[in-house]
PALUMBA-196119 format. One record per residue (C-alpha): x, y, z. Coordinates in steps of 0.5 Angstrom, whole numbers, padded with zeros to 4 digits, always signed. Example, Ala and Ser with C-alpha at 12.3 -4.5 7.8 and 13.67 -1.06 7.14 Angstrom:
BEGIN
+0025-0009+0016+0027-0002+0014
This chain:
BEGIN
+0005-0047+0038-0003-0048+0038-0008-0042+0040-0011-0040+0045-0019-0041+0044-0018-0033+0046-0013-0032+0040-0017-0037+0035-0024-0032+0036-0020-0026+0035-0017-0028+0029-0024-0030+0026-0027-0023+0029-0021-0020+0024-0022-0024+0018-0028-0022+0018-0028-0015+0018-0022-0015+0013-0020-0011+0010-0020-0005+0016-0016+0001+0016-0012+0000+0024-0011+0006+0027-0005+0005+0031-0002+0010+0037+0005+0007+0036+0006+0005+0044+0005+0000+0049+0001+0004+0053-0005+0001+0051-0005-0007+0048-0010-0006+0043-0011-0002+0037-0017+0001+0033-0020-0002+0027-0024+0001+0022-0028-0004+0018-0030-0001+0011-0035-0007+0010-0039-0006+0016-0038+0001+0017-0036+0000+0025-0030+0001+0029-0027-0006+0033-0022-0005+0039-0018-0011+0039-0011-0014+0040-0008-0016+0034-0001-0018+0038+0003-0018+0031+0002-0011+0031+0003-0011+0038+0010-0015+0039+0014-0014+0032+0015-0008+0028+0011-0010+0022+0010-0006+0015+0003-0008+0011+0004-0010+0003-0001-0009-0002-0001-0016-0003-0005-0017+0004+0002-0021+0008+0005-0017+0012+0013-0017+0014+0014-0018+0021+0022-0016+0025+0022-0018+0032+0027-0012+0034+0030-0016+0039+0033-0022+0034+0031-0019+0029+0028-0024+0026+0023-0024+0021+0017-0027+0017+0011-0026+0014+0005-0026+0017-0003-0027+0013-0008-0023+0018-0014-0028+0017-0012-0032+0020-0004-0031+0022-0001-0036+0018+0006-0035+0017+0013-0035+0012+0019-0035+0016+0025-0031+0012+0032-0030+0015+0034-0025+0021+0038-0018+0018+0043-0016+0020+0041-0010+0023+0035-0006+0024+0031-0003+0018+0030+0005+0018+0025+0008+0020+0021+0010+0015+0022+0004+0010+0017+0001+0005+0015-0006+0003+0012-0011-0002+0012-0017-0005+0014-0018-0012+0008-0023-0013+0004-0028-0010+0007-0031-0003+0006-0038-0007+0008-0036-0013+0016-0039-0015+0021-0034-0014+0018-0029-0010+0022-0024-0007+0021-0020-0001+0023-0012-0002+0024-0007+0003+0025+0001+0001+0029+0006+0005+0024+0012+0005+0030+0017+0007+0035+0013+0003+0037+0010-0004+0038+0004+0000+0034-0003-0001+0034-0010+0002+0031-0017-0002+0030-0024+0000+0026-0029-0005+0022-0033+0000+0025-0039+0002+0033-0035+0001+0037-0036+0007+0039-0029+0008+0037-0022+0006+0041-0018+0001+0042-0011+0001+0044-0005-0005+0044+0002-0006+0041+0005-0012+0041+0011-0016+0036+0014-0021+0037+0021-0025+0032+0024-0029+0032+0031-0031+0027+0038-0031+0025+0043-0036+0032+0047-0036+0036+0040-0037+0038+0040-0030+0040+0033-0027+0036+0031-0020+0036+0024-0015+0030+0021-0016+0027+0016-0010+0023+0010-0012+0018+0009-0008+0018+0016-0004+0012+0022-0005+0010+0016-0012+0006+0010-0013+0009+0004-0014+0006-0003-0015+0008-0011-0017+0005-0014-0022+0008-0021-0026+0014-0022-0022+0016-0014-0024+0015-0008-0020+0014-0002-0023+0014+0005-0020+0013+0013-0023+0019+0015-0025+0017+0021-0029+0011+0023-0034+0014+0021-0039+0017+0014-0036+0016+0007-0032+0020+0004-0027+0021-0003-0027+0025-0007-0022+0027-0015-0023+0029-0020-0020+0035-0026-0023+0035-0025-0016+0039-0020-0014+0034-0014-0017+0036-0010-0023+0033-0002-0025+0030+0000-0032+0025+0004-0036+0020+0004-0040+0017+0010-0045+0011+0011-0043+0005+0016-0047+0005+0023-0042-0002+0023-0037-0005+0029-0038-0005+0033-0031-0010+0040-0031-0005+0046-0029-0011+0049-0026-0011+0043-0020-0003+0044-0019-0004+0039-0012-0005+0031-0013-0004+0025-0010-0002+0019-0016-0002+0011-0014-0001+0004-0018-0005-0001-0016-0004-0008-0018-0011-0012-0020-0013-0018-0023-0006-0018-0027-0007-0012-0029-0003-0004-0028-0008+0002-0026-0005+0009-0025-0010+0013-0020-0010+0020-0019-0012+0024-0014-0013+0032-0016-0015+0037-0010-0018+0043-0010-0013+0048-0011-0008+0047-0005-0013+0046-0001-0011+0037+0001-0018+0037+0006-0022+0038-0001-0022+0033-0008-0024+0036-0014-0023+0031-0019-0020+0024-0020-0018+0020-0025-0016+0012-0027-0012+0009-0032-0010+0003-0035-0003+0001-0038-0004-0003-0044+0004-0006-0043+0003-0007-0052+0004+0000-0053+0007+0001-0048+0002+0007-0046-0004+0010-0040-0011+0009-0042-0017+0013-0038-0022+0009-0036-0029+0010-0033-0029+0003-0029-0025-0001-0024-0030-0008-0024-0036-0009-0022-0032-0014-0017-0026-0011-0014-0025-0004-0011-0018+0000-0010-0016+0001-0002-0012+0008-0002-0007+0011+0003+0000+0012+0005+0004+0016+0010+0004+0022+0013+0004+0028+0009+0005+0023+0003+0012+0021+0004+0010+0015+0002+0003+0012-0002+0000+0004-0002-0005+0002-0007-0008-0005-0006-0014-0008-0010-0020-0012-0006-0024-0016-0008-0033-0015-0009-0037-0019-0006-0044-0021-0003-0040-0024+0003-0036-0016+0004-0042-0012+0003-0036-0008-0001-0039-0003-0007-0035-0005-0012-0033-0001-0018-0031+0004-0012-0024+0007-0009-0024+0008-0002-0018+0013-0001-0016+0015+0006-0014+0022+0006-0007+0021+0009-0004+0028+0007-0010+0031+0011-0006+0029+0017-0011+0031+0022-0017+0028+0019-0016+0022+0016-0022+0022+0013-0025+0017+0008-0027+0018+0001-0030+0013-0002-0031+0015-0010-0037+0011-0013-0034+0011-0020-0041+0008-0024-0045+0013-0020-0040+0019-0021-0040+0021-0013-0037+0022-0007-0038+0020+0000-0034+0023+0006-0033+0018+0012-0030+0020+0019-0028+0014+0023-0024+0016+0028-0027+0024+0028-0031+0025+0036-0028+0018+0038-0023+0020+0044-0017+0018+0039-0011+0021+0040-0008+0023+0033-0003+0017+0031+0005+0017+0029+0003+0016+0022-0004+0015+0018-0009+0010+0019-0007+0004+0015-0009-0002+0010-0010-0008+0014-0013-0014+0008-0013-0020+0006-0009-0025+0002-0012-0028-0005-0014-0035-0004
């Protein structure tokens, strides 16, 4: 089906603009949805009909998983310029609240579509190119300090991020989790050494983000129980040799980190974009959307070169409505 010239400029207007944060009532009661591009600093109201006719899940990957409630149908779809994989039907709609990633690079071989439950232990896999989905439950104990078992959910309330094929989650201080897929996935652990977290900042927001191959751990410390106040930050880097954490002053010049999840956390997305005299973007920086904050939504952008932070309050005084759910990442996929 070809696109309309209408559809073709809107497409290339939003390529333009990626990544943006999409703020989005969740209703049909107005077509279009508003955007906030961090490259030109500037608000777009425009119809992005996937988000308008599907009910879709974004990935750090950039691709983002498209149902049709009515056939429940899925596939993929790239928001530069809204190219689509086809992936099988499942047989009955996902959850309400549910997660999504891709284990790899959509073109790489064996790449797997996976799908958590936010409020269950429950999951669903599809390798790219598979004729159906596949669902399994899971269960994950860790123990406390008094040696006490509890449940333990992959991908709520923690970061979580693909890297080689394997997606790894924080499972506790003192392990990683690691889900591979031979195709049906398999759950384990690695030993990792502890972070480190000050006692004095008792409230904080961690996320895993992928970039250029590599696993980074960004820490988000606010100020005593106050989530509209950062204190401090922290990034490290796995060194999967040892296996252990390193803290790191940088990110790289030519990328930055794009920070957010669901309300109140339930659900933490980190995503790495890259830097480039095209975007405008300053890289070596993190962008953080505040989604604990959940009437604001501010945007904390985090200079880790500089060592500042800037406070930006896209939506604030715009007339909007608050949201179902925070803003959200809206990004472009690798070349």
């Amino acid at each position: 089906m070809q696109s309309s010239p209408n559809d073709t400029d809107s497409t290339l207007e939003l390529a333009s603009a990626l990544p943006v944060l999409v703020h989005d009532l969740g209703t049909r009661q107005d077509d279009s949805q508003t955007q906030y591009s961090i490259s030109k600093q500037a608000l777009f109201t425009r119809s992005i009909d996937e988000l308008r006719d599907y009910r879709c899940f974004e990935t750090p990957q950039g691709w983002v998983l498209a149902l049709d409630r009515e056939s429940l149908q899925t596939f993929l779809w790239r928001p530069q310029d809204s190219e689509r994989i086809q992936l099988p039907p499942v047989e009955e709609e996902f959850p309400n609240r549910c997660k999504c990633l891709l284990s790899d690079s959509a073109t790489a071989s064996n790449c797997t579509v996976l799908v958590l439950d936010l409020d269950d232990t429950q999951m669903w896999v599809c390798q790219i190119g598979a004729s159906e989905w596949d669902s399994c439950s899971y269960t994950l104990t860790m123990f406390d300090a008094h040696d006490n078992p509890r449940k333990r959910h992959i991908a709520r309330h923690h970061g979580i991020a693909a890297v080689g094929g394997k997606v790894y989650f924080e499972l506790t201080g003192y392990e990683l989790g690691v889900i591979e897929f031979d195709p049906s996935p398999s759950t384990t652990s690695i030993d990792v050494d502890m972070v480190s977290l000050p006692l004095s900042m008792p409230l904080f927001s961690s996320y895993l983000v992928e970039s250029c191959g590599e696993l980074f751990l960004v820490v988000i410390f606010f100020a005593g129980e106050n989530v509209h106040k950062i204190a401090e930050f922290a990034v490290y880097k796995m060194d999967f040799s040892k296996p252990a954490w390193h803290k790191v002053d940088r990110i790289g010049h030519d990328r930055v980190f794009l920070l957010g999840g669901d309300r109140i956390g339930v659900s933490n997305f980190g995503a790495s974009f890259p830097a480039t005299p095209e975007n405008s973007l300053c890289g070596n920086s993190i962008y953080f959307l505040n989604h604990l904050a959940i009437t604001e939504n501010f945007l904390h952008v985090i200079n880790l070169e500089k060592g500042t932070e800037e406070v930006q309050r896209p939506f604030m005084h715009k007339g909007l409505p608050v949201p179902l759910r925070p803003p959200f990442w809206l990004l472009s996929t690798d070349p």
